[in-house]
C-alpha positions in Angstrom: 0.0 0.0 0.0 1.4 3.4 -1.1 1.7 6.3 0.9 -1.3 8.6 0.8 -1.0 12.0 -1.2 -3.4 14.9 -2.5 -5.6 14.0 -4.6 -7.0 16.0 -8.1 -10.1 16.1 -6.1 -10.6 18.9 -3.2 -10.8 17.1 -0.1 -9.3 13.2 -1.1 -6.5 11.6 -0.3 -5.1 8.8 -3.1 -3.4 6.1 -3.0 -2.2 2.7 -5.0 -3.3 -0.7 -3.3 -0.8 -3.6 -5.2 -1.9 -7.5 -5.0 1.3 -9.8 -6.6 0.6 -13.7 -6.7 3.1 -15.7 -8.2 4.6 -13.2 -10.4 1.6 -11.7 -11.6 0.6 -8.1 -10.3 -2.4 -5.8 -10.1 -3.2 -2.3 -9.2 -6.0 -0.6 -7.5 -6.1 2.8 -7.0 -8.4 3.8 -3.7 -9.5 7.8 -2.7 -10.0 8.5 0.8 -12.3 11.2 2.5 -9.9 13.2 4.9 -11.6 11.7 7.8 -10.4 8.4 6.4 -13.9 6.7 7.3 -14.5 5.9 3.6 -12.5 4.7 0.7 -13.7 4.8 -3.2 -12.0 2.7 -5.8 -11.9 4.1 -9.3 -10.3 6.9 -11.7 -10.8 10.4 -12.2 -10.8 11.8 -15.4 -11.1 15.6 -16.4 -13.6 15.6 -19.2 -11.5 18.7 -20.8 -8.5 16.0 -21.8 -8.6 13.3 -23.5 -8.4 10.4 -20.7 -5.9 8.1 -22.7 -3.2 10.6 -22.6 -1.3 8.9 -19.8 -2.2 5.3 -21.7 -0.6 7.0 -25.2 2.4 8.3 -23.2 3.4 4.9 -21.8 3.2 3.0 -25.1 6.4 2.4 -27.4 5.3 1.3 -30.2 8.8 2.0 -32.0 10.2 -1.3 -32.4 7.0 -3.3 -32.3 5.8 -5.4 -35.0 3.3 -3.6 -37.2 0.8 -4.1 -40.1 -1.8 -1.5 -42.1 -0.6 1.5 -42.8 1.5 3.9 -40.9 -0.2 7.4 -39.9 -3.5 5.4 -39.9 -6.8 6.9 -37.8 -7.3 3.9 -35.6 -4.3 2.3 -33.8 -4.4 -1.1 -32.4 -2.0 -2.4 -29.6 -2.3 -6.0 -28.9 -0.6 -7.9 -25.8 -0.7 -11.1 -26.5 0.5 -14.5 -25.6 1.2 -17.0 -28.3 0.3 -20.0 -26.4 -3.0 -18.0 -25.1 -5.8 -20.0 -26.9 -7.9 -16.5 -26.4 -4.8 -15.0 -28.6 -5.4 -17.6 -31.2 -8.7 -16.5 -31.5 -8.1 -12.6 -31.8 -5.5 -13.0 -33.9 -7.6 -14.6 -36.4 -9.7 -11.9 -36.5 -7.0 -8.7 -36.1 -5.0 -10.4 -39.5 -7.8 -11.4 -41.1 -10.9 -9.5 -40.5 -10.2 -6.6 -39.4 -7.4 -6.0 -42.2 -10.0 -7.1 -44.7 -12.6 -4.7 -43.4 -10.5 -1.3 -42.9 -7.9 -1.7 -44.7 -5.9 1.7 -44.6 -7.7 3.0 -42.1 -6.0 1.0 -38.9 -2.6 -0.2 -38.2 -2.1 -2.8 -35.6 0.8 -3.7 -33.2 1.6 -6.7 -31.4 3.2 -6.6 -28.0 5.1 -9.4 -26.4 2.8 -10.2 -22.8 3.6 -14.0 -22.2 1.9 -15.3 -19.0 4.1 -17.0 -16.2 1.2 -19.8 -15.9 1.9 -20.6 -20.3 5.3 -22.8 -19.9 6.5 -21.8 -23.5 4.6 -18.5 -23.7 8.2 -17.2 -22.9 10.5 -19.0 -25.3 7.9 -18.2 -27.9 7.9 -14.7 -27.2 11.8 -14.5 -27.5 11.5 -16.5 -30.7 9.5 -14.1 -32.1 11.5 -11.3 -31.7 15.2 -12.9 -32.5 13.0 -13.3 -36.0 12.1 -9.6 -36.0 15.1 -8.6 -35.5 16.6 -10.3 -37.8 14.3 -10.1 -40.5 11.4 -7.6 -39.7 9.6 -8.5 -42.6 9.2 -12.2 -41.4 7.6 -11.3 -38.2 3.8 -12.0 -39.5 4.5 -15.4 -40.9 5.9 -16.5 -37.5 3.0 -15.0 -35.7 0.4 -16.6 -37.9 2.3 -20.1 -38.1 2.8 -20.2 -34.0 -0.9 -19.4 -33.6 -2.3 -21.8 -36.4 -0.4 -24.9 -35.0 -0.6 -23.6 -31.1 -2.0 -26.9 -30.2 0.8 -29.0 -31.5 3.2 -27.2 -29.6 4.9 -28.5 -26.1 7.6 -27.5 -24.2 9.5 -30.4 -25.5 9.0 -29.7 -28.7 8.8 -25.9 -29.1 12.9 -25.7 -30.2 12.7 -28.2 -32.8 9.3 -27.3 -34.6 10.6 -23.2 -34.6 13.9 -24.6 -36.3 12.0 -26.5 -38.7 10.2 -23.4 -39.5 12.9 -21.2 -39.4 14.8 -23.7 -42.0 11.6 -23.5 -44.6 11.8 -19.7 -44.4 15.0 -19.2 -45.8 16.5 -17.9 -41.8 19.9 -18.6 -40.8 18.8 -21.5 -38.6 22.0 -21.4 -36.4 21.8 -17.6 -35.9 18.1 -18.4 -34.9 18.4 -21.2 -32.9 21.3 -19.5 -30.8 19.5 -16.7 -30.2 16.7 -18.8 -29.0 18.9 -20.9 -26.6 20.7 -18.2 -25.1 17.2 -15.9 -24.8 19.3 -13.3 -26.6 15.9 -11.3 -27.2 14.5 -11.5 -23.1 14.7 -8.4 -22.5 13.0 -7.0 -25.3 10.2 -9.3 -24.3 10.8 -8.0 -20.6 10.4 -4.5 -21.8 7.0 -5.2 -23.4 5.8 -7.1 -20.2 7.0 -4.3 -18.2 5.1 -1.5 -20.7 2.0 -4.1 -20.2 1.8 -3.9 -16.4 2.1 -0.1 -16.2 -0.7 -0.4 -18.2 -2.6 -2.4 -15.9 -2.5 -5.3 -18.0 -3.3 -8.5 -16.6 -4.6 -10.5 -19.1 -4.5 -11.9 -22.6 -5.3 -10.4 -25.3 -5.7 -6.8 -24.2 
């Protein structure tokens, strides 16, 4: 529980409440009368600004995957989790439909959010991006093949079905599978987790 401080409202105190259970954290922020005899839990929003500004401030979108067309009206960022069956679903319908439906009017973004109870979420994640970075261009096809054969995958096999892939789309397999192995690409996954939780993310897809 954080300290308590002035609030934007006249007369409230403020504070932030965390919960963490086995590695996964969430935020609640709580107002208190100056009496302290009564708490209220929500946000405050003055209706003159526009009350994503915080939200648009924390998100980096410059070295995230991206598809549609840059400068676009309508921005989507996706946290997802590739072995998230909910992700499987959404992803479906963000390369699909949506893409089919708007075309240049929205440009989406996908955001590395693997969840600790998913146990290759992470290697997935770090696969993912030791592809982008590599070759940026290749990013999609790994998203849409890891999502399409999701239920194939296990931990045991994860390694040796990405290198397969990896082979039949022309990568360096060796430079790939190294960077795999030695999680080359963690923080950068990291970095997108932590950019998720100051969100309040705390599940997939958001």
């Amino acid at each position: 529980i954080a300290d308590f401080t002035d609030a934007e409202l006249p007369g409230l105190l403020k504070t932030t409440v965390t919960a963490s259970y086995q590695g996964s954290s969430r935020q609640h922020k709580f107002y208190a009368t100056a009496d302290g005899k009564h708490l209220i839990e929500g946000s405050v929003y003055d209706v003159a600004a526009n009350p994503f500004k915080q939200n648009n401030e924390t998100i980096n979108t410059m070295a995230a995957p991206g598809f549609g067309k840059e400068g676009a009206s309508v921005v989507v960022v996706a946290y997802s989790d590739f072995q998230c069956p909910y992700c499987a679903q959404e992803a479906t319908i963000l390369r699909n439909q949506l893409k089919n439906e708007y075309g240049d009017t929205v440009r989406v973004y996908f955001r590395d959010y693997p969840l600790p109870m998913h146990p290759w979420a992470m290697d997935a994640a770090i696969a993912g991006r030791c592809v982008y970075v590599r070759e940026p261009e290749k990013f999609w096809s790994y998203h849409d093949w890891i999502f399409e054969n999701q239920k194939n995958v296990t931990p045991e096999n994860f390694s040796a079905m990405a290198a397969t892939w990896a082979g039949e789309q022309g990568l360096d397999s060796l430079a790939f599978a190294q960077c795999v192995s030695t999680k080359e690409t963690a923080p950068q996954v990291e970095a997108s987790m932590e950019e998720g939780r100051k969100l309040g993310v705390t599940s997939t897809p958001t």
